[in-house]
C-alpha positions in Angstrom: 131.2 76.6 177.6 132.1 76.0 174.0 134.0 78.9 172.8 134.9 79.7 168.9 137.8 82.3 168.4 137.8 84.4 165.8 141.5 85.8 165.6 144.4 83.7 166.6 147.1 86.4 167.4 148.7 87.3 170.5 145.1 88.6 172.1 143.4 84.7 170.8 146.3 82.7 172.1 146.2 84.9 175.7 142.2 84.0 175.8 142.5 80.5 175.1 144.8 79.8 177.5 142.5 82.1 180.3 139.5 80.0 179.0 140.7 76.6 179.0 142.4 77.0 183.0 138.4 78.2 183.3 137.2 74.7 182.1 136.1 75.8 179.0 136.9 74.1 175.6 138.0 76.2 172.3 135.8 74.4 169.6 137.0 76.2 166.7 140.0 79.1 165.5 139.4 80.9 162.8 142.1 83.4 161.4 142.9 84.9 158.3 144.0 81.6 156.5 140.3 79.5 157.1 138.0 82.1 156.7 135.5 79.3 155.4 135.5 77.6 158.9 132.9 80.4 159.9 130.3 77.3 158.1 132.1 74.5 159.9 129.7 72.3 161.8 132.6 73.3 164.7 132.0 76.9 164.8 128.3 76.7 164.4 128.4 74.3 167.7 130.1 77.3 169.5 127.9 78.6 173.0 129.9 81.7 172.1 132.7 83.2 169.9 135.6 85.7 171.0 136.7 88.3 168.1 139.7 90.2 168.5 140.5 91.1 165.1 141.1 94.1 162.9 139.0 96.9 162.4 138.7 96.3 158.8 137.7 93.4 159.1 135.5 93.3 162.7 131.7 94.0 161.6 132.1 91.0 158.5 133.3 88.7 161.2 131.1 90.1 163.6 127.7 89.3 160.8 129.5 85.7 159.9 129.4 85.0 163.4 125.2 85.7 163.2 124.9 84.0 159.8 125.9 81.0 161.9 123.8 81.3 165.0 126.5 82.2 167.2 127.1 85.0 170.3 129.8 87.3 169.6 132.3 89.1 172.5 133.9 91.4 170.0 137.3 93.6 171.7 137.9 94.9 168.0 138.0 98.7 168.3 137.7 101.3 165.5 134.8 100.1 163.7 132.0 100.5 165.9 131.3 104.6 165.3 131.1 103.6 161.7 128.4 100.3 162.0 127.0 101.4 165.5 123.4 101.9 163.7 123.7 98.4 162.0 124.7 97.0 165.0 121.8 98.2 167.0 119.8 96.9 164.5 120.9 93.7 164.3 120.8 93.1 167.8 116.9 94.6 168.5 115.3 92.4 170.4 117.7 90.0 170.9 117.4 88.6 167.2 121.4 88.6 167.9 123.6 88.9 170.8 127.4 91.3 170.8 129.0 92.2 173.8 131.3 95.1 172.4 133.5 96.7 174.8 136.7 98.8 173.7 138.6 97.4 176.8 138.0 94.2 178.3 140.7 95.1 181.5 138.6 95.2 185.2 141.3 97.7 185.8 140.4 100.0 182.8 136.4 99.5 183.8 137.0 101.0 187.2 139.6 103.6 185.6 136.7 104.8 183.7 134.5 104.9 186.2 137.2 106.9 188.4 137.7 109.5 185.4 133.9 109.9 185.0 133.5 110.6 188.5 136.9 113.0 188.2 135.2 115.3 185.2 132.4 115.5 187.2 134.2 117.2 190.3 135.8 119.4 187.2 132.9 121.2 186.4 133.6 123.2 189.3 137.0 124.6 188.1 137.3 125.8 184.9 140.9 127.1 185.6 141.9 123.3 184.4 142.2 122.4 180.6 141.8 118.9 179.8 143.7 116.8 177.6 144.9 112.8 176.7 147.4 110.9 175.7 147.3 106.9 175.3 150.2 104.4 174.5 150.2 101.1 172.3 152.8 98.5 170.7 153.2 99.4 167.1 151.0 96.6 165.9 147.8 98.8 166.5 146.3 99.9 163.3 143.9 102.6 164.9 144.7 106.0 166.9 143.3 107.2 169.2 142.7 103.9 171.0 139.4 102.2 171.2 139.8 102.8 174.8 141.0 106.5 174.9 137.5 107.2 173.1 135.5 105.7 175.7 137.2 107.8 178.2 136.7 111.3 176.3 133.5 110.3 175.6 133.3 110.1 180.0 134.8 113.4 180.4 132.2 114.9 178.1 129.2 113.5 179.3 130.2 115.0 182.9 131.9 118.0 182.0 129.8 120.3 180.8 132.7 122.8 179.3 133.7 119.9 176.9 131.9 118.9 173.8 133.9 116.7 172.1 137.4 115.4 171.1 140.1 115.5 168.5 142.5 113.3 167.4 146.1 115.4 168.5 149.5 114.0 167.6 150.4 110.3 166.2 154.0 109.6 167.2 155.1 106.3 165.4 157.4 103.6 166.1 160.0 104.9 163.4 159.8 108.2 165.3 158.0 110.6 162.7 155.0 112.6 164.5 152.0 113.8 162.5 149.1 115.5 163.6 148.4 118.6 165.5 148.4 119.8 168.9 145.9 122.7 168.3 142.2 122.4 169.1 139.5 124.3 170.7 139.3 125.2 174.2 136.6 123.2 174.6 137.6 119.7 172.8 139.5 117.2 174.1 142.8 116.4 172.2 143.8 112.9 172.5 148.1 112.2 171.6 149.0 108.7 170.7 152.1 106.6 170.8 153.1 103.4 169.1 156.0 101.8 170.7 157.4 98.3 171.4 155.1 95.8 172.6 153.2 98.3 175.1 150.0 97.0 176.2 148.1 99.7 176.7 148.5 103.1 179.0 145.9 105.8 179.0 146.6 109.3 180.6 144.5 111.9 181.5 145.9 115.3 182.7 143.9 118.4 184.2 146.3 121.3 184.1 146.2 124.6 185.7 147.9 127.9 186.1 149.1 126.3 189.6 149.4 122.9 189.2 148.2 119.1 187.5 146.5 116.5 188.0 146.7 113.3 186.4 145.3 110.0 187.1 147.1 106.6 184.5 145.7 103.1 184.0 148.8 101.2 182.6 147.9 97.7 181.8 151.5 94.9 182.6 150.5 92.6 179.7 147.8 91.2 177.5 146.4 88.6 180.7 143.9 91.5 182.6 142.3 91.7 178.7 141.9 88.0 178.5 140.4 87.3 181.8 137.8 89.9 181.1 137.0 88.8 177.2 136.5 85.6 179.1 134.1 86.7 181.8 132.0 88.5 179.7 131.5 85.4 177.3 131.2 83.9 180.4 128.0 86.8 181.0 126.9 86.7 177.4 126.0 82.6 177.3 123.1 83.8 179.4 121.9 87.3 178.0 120.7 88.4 174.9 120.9 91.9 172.9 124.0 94.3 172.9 125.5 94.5 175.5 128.7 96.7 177.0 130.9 96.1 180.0 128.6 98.2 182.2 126.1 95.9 181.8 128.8 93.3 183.7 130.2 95.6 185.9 126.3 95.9 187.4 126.7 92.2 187.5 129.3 91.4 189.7 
C-alpha cells in the first residue's frame, strides 16, 4: 500500500515507522512547508493518505486530499461537528472515501464500548451523577478531546437521564484554570488537562451518596494510535464512503 501523509509531527513520524515495519511504502509527506505537493504526481499516486493535522486546518486537507483522487484516514479532531454535513456529502455514494475516527487506539475502541455498555447498566440507578475528565500534552489545541466527545456522546445515547455535555474546567500547562464546574443535573461536564507530553487519559466517574465508580483508558505513548491509523488505511484501500472505527471493529 502506497501511503501519502499529511502531517509530519510526532503522530506522522509514529505512523510511518508502524507502516513501513507493515511493508508499506510512504510515497509522499506533506506538512506545513509543501502545501503544493498535495498536486505532486507523488501524492496523487497514493492508495491512501493518513492526516493527523490541526483542526484548523483538517477539512482543507481533508478536500485537497479528494481534489487529487485520494482516500483519506483523518485522526484530526475538533473539526468534524463543524463540517459533519459537508462531509456526508461529499462522501454519498462513495464519490469519496474518509475514515474519521477521534481515536485510532484498539484500547480506546473497546473502552468505549465498555462505557457504553456501563451507562447502560446506569439507567437503573439514578442515585449516581456522571461526570469526565480527560488528559493531554500541552501541544493539543482543542478541549475537550476529540475522544472525550465520543465517549459523552456513548453515555447519552444509553442513559436516558443525560442529554448532553458541557465543556467544565480547562487547566493549562502554565497552571491557570478557566471554565466552570457548574452544569445541569442532567449534562455531562467534561474537565480537561494539558500537561507534559501525556498521550492521552480519559476518565469517567459515577458518583454516589455511598460510593464511585470509575473505569480509565490511559494510553503509554503515541504507538497504540499509529498501529490503528495504519490498520484502518489498511481497511479503507478496500471500502468506499465514510466510514468510523465501528465499521472496523465489526471487521476484525
Amino acid at each position: 500500500m502506497k501511503i501519502a501523509l499529511i502531517g509530519y509531527g510526532k503522530m506522522g513520524h509514529a505512523i510511518e515507522q508502524v507502516a513501513l515495519k507493515r511493508g508499506h511504502s510512504v510515497v509522499c509527506r506533506i506538512d506545513i512547508d509543501n502545501l503544493q505537493d498535495f498536486d505532486s504526481p507523488e501524492f496523487k499516486s497514493a492508495d491512501i493518505a493518513i492526516e493527523f493535522t490541526a483542526p484548523t486546518q483538517a477539512f482543507s486537507n481533508i478536500q485537497k486530499a479528494f481534489k487529487a483522487g485520494v482516500k483519506v484516514v483523518s485522526g484530526s479532531t475538533g473539526w468534524m461537528a463543524e463540517h459533519s454535513k459537508e462531509v456526508e456529502a461529499l462522501c454519498k455514494d462513495g464519490a469519496n472515501t474518509l475514515f474519521w475516527s477521534s481515536n485510532y487506539s484498539l484500547g480506546v475502541a473497546v473502552f468505549s464500548m465498555v462505557n457504553s455498555y456501563l451507562a447502560k447498566i446506569m439507567n437503573s440507578y439514578p442515585e449516581y451523577s456522571v461526570d469526565m475528565s480527560e488528559t493531554h500534552h500541552i501541544h493539543k489545541l482543542d478541549a475537550p478531546s476529540g475522544t472525550a466527545i465520543t465517549l459523552a456522546e456513548g453515555i447519552i445515547s444509553n442513559l436516558d437521564r443525560m442529554k448532553g455535555w458541557t465543556k467544565g474546567t480547562l487547566l493549562a500547562a502554565d497552571g491557570s484554570i478557566s471554565g466552570s464546574k457548574e452544569c445541569a443535573e442532567n449534562v455531562i461536564r467534561i474537565d480537561s488537562i494539558r500537561e507534559g507530553e501525556i498521550a492521552g487519559i480519559h476518565t469517567i466517574n459515577y458518583d454516589s451518596p455511598a460510593d464511585t465508580i470509575t473505569i480509565t483508558h490511559s494510553a503509554k505513548d503515541r504507538s497504540g494510535l499509529a498501529l490503528g491509523a495504519v490498520i484502518a488505511a489498511e481497511y479503507t484501500v478496500n471500502h468506499t464512503g465514510l466510514l468510523k472505527m465501528q465499521d472496523l471493529i465489526e471487521s476484525l
